[in-house]
MIDOSE-1310 file (N, C-alpha, C; in nm, 2 decimals, decimal comma, always signed):
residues 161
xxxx	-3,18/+1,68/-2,43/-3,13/+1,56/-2,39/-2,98/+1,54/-2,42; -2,99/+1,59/-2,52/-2,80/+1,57/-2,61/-2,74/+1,65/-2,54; -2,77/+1,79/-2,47/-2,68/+1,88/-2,44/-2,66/+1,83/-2,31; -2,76/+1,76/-2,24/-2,73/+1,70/-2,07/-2,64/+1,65/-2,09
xxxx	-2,63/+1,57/-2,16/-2,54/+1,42/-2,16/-2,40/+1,50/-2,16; -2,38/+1,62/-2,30/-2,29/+1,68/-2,32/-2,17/+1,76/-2,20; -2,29/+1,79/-2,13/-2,28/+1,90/-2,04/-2,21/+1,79/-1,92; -2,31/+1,70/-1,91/-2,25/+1,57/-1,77/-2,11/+1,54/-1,86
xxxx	-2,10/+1,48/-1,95/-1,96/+1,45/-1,94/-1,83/+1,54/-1,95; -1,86/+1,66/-2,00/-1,77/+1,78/-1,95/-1,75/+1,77/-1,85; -1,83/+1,80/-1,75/-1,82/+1,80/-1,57/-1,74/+1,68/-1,55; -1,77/+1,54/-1,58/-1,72/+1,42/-1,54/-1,54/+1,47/-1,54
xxxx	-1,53/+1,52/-1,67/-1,38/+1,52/-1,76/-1,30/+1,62/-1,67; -1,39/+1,75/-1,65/-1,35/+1,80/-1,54/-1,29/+1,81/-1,39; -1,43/+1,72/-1,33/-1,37/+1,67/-1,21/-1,28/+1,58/-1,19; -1,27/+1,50/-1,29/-1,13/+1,34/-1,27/-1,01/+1,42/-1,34
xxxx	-0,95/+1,52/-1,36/-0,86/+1,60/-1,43/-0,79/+1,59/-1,33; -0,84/+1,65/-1,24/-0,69/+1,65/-1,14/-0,65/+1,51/-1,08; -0,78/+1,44/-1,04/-0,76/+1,32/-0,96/-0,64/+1,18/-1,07; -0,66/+1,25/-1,18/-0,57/+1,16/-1,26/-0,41/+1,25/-1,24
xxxx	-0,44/+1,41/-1,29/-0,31/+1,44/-1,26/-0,23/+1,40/-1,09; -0,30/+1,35/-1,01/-0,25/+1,36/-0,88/-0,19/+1,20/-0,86; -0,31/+1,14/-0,97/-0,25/+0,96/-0,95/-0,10/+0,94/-1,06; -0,06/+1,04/-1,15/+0,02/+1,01/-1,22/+0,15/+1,10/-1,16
xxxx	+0,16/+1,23/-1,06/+0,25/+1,33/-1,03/+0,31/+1,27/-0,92; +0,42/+1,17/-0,92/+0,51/+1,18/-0,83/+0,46/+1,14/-0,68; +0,39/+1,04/-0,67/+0,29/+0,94/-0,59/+0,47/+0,94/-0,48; +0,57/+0,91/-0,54/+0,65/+0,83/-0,47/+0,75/+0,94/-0,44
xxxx	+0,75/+1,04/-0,53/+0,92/+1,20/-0,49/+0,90/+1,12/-0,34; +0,99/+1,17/-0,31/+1,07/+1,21/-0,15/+1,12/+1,11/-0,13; +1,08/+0,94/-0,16/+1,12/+0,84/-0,08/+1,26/+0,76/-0,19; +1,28/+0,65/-0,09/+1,42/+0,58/-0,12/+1,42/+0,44/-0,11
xxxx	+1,43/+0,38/-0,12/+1,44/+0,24/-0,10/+1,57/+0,14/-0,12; +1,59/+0,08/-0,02/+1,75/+0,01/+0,00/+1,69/-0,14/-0,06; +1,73/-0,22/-0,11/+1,79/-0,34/-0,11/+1,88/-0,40/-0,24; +1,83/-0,49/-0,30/+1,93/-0,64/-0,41/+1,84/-0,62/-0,54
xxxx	+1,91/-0,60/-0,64/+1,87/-0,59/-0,77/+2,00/-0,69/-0,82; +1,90/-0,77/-0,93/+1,99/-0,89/-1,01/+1,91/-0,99/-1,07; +1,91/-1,09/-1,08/+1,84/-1,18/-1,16/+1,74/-1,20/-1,09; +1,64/-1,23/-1,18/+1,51/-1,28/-1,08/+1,54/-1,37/-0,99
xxxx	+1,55/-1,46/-1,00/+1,62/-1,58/-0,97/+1,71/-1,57/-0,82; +1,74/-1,45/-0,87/+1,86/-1,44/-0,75/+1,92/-1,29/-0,73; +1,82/-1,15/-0,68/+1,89/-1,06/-0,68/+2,00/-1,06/-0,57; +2,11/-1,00/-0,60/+2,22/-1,03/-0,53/+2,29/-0,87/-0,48
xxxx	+2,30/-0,81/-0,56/+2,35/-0,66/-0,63/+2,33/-0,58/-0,51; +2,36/-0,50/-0,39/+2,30/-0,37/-0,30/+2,28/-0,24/-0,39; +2,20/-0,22/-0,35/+2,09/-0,14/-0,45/+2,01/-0,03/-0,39; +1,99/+0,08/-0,46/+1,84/+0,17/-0,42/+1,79/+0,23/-0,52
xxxx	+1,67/+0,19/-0,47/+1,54/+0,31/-0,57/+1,56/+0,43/-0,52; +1,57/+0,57/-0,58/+1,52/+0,67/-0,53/+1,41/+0,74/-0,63; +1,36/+0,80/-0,57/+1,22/+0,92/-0,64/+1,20/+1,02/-0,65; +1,26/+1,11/-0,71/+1,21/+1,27/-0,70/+1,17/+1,33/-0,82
xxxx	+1,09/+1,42/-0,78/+1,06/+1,52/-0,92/+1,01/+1,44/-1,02; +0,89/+1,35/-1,01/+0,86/+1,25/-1,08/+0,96/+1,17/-1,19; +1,08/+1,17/-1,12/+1,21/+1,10/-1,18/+1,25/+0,97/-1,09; +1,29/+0,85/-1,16/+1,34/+0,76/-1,06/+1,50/+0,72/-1,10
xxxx	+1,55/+0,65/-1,02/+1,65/+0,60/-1,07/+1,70/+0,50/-0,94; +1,83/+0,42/-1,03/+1,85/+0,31/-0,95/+1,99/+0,33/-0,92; +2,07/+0,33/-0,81/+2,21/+0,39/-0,81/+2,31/+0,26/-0,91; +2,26/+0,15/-0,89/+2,33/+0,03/-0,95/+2,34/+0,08/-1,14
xxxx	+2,25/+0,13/-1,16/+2,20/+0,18/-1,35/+2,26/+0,30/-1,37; +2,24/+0,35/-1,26/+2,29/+0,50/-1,36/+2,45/+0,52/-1,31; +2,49/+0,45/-1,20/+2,70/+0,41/-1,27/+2,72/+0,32/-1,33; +2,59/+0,29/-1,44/+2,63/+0,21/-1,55/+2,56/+0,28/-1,69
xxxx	+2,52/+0,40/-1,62/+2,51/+0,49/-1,79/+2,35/+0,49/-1,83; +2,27/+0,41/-1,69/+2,13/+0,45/-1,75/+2,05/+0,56/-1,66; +2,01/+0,68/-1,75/+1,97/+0,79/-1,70/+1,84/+0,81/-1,60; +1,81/+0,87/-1,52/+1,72/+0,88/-1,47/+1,60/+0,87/-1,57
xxxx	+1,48/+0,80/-1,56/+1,35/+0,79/-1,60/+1,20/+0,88/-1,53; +1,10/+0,90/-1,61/+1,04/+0,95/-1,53/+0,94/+0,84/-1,52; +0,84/+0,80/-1,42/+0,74/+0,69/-1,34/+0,63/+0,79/-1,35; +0,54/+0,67/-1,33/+0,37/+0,73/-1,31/+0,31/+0,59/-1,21
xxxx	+0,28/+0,67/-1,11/+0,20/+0,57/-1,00/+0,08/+0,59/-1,01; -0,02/+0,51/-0,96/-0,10/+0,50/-0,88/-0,14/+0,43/-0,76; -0,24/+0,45/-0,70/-0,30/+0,44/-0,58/-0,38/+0,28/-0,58; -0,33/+0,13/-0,55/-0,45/+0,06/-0,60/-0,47/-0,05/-0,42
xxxx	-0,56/-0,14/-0,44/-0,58/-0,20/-0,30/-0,44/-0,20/-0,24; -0,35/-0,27/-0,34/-0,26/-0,32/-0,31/-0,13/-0,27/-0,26; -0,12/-0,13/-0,28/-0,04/-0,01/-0,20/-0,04/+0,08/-0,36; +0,09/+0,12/-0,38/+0,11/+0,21/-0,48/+0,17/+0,16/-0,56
xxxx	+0,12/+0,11/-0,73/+0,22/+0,05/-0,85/+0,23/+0,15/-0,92; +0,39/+0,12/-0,96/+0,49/+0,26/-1,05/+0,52/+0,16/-1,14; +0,52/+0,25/-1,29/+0,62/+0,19/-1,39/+0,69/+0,33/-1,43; +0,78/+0,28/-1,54/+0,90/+0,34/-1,59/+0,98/+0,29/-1,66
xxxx	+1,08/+0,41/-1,75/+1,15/+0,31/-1,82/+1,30/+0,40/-1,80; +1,42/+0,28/-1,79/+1,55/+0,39/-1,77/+1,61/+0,31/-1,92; +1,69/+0,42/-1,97/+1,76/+0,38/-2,10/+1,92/+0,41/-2,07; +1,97/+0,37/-2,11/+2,17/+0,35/-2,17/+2,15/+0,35/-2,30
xxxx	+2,25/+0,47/-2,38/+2,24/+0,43/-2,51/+2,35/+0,33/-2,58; +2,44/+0,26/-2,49/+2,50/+0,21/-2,48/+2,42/+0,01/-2,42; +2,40/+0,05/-2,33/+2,35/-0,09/-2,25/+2,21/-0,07/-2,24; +2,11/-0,04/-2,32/+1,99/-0,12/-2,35/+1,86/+0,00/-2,25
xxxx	+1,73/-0,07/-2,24/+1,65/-0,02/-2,17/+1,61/-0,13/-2,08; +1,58/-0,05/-1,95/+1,54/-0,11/-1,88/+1,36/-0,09/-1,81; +1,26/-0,14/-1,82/+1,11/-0,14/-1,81/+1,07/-0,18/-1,65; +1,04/-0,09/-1,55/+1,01/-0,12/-1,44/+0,89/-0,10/-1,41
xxxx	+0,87/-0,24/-1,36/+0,66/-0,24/-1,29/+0,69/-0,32/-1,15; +0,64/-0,20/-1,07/+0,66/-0,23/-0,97/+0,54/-0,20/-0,85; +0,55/-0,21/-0,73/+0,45/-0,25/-0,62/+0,54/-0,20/-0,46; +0,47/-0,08/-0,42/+0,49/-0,02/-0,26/+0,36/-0,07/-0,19
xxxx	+0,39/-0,18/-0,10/+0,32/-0,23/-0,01/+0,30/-0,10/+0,09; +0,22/-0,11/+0,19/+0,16/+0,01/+0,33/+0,31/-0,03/+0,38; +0,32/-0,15/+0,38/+0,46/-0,14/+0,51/+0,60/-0,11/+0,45; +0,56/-0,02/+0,32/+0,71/+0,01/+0,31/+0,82/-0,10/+0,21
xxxx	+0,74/-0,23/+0,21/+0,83/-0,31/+0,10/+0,77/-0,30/-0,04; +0,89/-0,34/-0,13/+0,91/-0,27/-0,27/+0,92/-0,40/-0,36; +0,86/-0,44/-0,43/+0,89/-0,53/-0,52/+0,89/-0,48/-0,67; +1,02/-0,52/-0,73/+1,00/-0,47/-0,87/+1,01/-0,56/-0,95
xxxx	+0,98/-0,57/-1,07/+1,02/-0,66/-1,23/+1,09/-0,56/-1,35; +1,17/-0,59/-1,35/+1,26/-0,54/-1,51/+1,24/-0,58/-1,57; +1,19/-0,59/-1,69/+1,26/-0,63/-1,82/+1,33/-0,58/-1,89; +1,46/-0,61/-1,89/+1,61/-0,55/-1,96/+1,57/-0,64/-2,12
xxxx	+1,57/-0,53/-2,22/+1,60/-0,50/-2,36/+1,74/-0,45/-2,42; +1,79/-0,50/-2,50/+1,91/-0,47/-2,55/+1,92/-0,53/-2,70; +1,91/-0,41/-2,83/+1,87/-0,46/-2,93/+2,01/-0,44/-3,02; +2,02/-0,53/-3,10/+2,17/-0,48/-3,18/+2,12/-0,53/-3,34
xxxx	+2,23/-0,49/-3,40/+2,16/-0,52/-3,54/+2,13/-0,65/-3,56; +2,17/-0,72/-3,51/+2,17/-0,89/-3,58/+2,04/-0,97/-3,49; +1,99/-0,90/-3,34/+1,95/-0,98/-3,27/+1,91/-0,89/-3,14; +1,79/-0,91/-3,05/+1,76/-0,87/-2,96/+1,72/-0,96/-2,84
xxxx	+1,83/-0,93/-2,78/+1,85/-1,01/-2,61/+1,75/-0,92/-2,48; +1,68/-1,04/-2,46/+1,58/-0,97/-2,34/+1,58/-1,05/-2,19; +1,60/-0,98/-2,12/+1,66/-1,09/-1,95/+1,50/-1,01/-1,84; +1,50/-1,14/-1,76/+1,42/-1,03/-1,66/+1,49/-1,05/-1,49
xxxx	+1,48/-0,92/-1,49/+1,57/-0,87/-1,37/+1,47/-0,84/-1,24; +1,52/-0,87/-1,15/+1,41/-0,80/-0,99/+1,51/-0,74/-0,89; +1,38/-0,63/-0,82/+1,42/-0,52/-0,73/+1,37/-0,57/-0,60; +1,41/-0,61/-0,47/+1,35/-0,59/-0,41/+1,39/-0,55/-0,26
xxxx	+1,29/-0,44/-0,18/+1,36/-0,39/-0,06/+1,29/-0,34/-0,01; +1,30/-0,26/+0,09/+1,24/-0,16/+0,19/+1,26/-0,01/+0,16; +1,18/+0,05/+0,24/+1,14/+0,19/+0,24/+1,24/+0,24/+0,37; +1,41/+0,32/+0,30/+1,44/+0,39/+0,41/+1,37/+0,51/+0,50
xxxx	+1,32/+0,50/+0,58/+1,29/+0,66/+0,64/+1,38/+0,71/+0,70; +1,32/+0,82/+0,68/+1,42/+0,94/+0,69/+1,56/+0,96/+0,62; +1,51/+0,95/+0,51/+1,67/+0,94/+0,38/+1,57/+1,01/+0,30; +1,64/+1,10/+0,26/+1,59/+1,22/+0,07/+1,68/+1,12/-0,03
xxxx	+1,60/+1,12/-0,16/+1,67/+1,12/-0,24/+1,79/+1,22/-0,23; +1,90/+1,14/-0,32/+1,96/+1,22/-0,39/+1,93/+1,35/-0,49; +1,96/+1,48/-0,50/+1,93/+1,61/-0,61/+1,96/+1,53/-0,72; +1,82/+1,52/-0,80/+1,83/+1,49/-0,98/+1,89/+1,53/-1,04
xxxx	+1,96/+1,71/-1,00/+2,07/+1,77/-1,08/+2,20/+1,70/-1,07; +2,23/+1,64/-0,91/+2,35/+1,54/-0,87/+2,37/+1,45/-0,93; +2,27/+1,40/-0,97/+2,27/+1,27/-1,01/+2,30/+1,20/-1,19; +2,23/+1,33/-1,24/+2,27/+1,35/-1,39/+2,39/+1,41/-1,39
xxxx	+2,46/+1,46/-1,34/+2,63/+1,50/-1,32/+2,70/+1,37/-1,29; +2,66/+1,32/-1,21/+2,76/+1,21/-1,16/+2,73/+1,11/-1,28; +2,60/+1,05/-1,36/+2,58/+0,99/-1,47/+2,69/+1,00/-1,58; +2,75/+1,19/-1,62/+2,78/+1,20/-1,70/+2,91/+1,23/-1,71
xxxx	+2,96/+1,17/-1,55/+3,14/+1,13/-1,53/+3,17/+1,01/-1,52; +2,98/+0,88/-1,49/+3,06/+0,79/-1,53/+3,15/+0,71/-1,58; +3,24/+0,56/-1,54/+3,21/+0,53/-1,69/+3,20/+0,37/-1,66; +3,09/+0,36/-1,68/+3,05/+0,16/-1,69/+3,14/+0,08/-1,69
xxxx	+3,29/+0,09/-1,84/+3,34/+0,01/-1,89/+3,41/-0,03/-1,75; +3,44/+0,05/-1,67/+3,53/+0,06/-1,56/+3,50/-0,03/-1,42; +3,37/-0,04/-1,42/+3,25/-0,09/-1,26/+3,25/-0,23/-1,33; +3,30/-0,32/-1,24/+3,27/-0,46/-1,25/+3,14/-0,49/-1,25
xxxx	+3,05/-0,42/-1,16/+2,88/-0,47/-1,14/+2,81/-0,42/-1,27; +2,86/-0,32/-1,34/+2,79/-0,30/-1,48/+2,78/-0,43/-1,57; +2,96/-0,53/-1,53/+2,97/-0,62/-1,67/+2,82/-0,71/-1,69; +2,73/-0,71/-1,57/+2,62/-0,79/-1,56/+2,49/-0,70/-1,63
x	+2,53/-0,57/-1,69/+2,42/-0,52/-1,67/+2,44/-0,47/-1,86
């Protein structure tokens, strides 16, 4: 009886192996998404998500010094929810949970973190837009090059970020 049991849950652990590796690998690479990232309240900002190589990034964050993150999706009624997290070691971390409707619209929540010795300031920020087709991401190698000629102090849209 012990060894059934033993034996069923090996098989179980076996079969869902992949189906978890498949819900966590890059659900979203290849796509893009255009719109307004800024305050909840009020995103304002022109903006894109892109996705590749189970890497995300936001073009508005990373000409402000926050690096590509990696995301883990899954599959649920409600289309496909990603999180992630992008960091600046300079300007804080940023925590994305977010939501790909069937038709292509993107809703996200940030919670921007920013901890200093005396005190930790926390804002919540939203994404939200459409699914360009037929647009590739940008190359991840591109993208961490152009990160690392930044420079934030310099982009007015960073001073919000």
């Amino acid at each position: 009886m012990a060894y059934a049991f033993v034996r069923n849950a090996l098989l179980a652990v076996l079969l869902l192996a992949p189906v978890q590796a498949q819900a966590d690998g890059g659900l979203l690479d290849g796509r893009v998404f255009a719109g307004v990232i800024g305050p909840v309240e009020n995103p304002d900002l022109k903006d894109s998500l892109q996705f590749s190589d189970r890497y995300f990034w936001s073009d508005i964050c990373t000409r402000c010094g926050f690096a590509p993150g990696l995301y883990s999706a899954q599959v649920t009624e409600e289309g496909i929810q990603f999180s992630g997290t992008l960091e600046s070691e300079s300007r804080g971390l940023f925590t994305y949970s977010g939501l790909v409707s069937d038709d292509g619209a993107i809703t996200v929540s940030i919670q921007w973190e920013k901890r200093r010795w005396y005190w930790t300031s926390r804002r919540e920020i939203a994404f939200i837009g459409n699914l360009l087709e037929g647009t590739s991401p940008t190359n991840l190698e591109e993208i961490q090059a152009q990160l690392s000629a930044s420079d934030p102090v310099r982009n007015p849209a960073c001073a919000r970020f």
